[in-house]
N, C-alpha and C positions, 0 to 999 in steps of 0.2 A: 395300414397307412405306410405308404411307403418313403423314401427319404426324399427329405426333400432337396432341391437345385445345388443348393450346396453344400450335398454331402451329408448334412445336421439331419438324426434322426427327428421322428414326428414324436412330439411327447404329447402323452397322456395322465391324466390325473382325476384320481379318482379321492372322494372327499370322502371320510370316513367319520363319528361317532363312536358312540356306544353302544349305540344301535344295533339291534341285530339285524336291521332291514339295511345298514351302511355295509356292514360285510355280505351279508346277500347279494348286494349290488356289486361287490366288490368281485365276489366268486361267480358270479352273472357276467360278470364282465371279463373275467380270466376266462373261462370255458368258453361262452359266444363271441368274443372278440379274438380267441385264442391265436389265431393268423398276422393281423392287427397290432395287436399287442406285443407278439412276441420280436415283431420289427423295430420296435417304437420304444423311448425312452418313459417309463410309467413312476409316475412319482404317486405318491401315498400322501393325503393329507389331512392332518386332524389341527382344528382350533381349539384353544386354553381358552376356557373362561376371561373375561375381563379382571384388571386387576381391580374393579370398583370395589370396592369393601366396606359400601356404608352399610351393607347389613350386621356387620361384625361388628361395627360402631355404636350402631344400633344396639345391638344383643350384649354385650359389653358397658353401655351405659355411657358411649365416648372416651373411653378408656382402655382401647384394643392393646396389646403387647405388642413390641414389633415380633417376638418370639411367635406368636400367634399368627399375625402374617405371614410373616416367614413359613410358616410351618404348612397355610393353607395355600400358598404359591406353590410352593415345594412338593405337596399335595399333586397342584394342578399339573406338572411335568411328570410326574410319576403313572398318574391315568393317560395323559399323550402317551409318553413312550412305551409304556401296556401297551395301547392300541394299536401304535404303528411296528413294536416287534409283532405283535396278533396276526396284522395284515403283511408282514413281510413273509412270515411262515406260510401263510395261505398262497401268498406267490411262490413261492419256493415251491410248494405242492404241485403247481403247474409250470416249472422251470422257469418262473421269471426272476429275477433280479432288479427290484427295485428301491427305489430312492425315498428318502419319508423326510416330511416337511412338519413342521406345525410352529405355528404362528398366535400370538393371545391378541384372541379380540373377538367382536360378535362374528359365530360362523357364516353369515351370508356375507359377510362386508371381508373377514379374512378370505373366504374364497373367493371370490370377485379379485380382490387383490394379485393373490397368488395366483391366477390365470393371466394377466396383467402381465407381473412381475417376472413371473418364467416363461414366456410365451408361450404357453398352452396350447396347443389343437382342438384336443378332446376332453368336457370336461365327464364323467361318471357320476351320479350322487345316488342315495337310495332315498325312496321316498316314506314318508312317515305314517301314510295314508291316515288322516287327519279330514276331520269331518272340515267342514265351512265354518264350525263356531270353534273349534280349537283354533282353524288358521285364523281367525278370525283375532284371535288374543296371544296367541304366538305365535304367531308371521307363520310362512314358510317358506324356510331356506331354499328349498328347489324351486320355487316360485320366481323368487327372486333372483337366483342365479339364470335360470330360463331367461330372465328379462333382462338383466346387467351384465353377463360374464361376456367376454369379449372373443368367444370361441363358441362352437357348439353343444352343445348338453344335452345328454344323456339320462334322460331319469327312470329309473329301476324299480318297478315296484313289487314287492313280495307278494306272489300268490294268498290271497285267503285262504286259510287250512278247512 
C-alpha cells in the first residue's frame, strides 16, 4: 500500500486473540504482505472481554467483592497486553514496528469500531475454522467483520495439519 495523497501512510490492522490461528494470520500476513506492510502503518488489535459480570453475581450468590471485579478486570488487561507484547515481538522478527490497540467489548463489534475510528485500509483477521453449528452458537467474528468493517478484510485461514 502505498501513501496516500496526502502524505499519510496506508494503515493496516490486524485483529488478534488467543488464538493460534489470530497469530498465524498475523505471521501470514508479515511474510505475504511483507512489501505492503512494510510501507504502511500496522496497528495490532486485541478486544477485552465485556465488563458484564453477572456470571460473578451469579457464582457469588449476588454478593461479588469489588476486590474480586477488580481483580477479574485487571486480569482481562494483563492477557490483552500478553498478546499484543506477543504480536509486537513477531513484528519485530520481520522489522516491523507496530502500534497495539485494544479496546473492551464484544470482538466483532470492538473491530468494526476500531476500523471506523482509525481509519483503517486493511483489515487482517484469522479464521477459526468453525463448522456451521459452532458458528451457528458463537457468531463468527470474521463473518461479521467481512460484512460490517468499513475497509477491506482479509481472512487467514490455518492450513489443516
Amino acid at each position: 500500500m502505498e501513501e496516500g495523497k496526502s502524505g499519510e501512510k496506508k494503515k493496516v490492522m490486524v485483529a488478534i486473540d488467543e488464538s493460534e490461528n489470530s497469530h498465524y494470520a498475523l505471521e501470514w500476513a508479515l511474510d505475504k504482505l511483507r512489501e505492503t506492510i512494510a510501507d504502511s502503518d500496522v496497528i495490532i488489535f486485541t478486544a477485552q472481554p465485556n465488563s458484564d459480570l453477572g456470571y460473578v453475581y451469579a457464582s457469588t450468590l449476588g454478593v461479588a467483592s469489588m476486590d474480586l471485579i477488580t481483580s477479574i478486570q485487571e486480569n482481562h488487561k494483563k492477557v490483552a497486553s500478553f498478546l499484543l507484547d506477543k504480536a509486537k515481538d513477531i513484528c519485530a522478527k520481520y522489522g516491523i514496528v507496530a502500534e497495539t490497540v485494544t479496546e473492551i467489548g464484544d470482538p466483532k463489534y470492538a473491530i468494526c469500531e476500531a476500523v471506523e475510528k482509525l481509519n483503517i485500509e486493511l483489515l487482517v483477521l484469522g479464521s477459526h475454522n468453525r463448522g456451521p453449528v459452532q458458528r451457528a452458537f458463537l457468531g463468527s467474528v470474521s463473518n461479521y467483520c467481512v460484512n460490517n468493517a468499513k475497509c477491506p478484510v482479509l481472512v487467514v485461514k490455518k492450513p489443516a495439519v
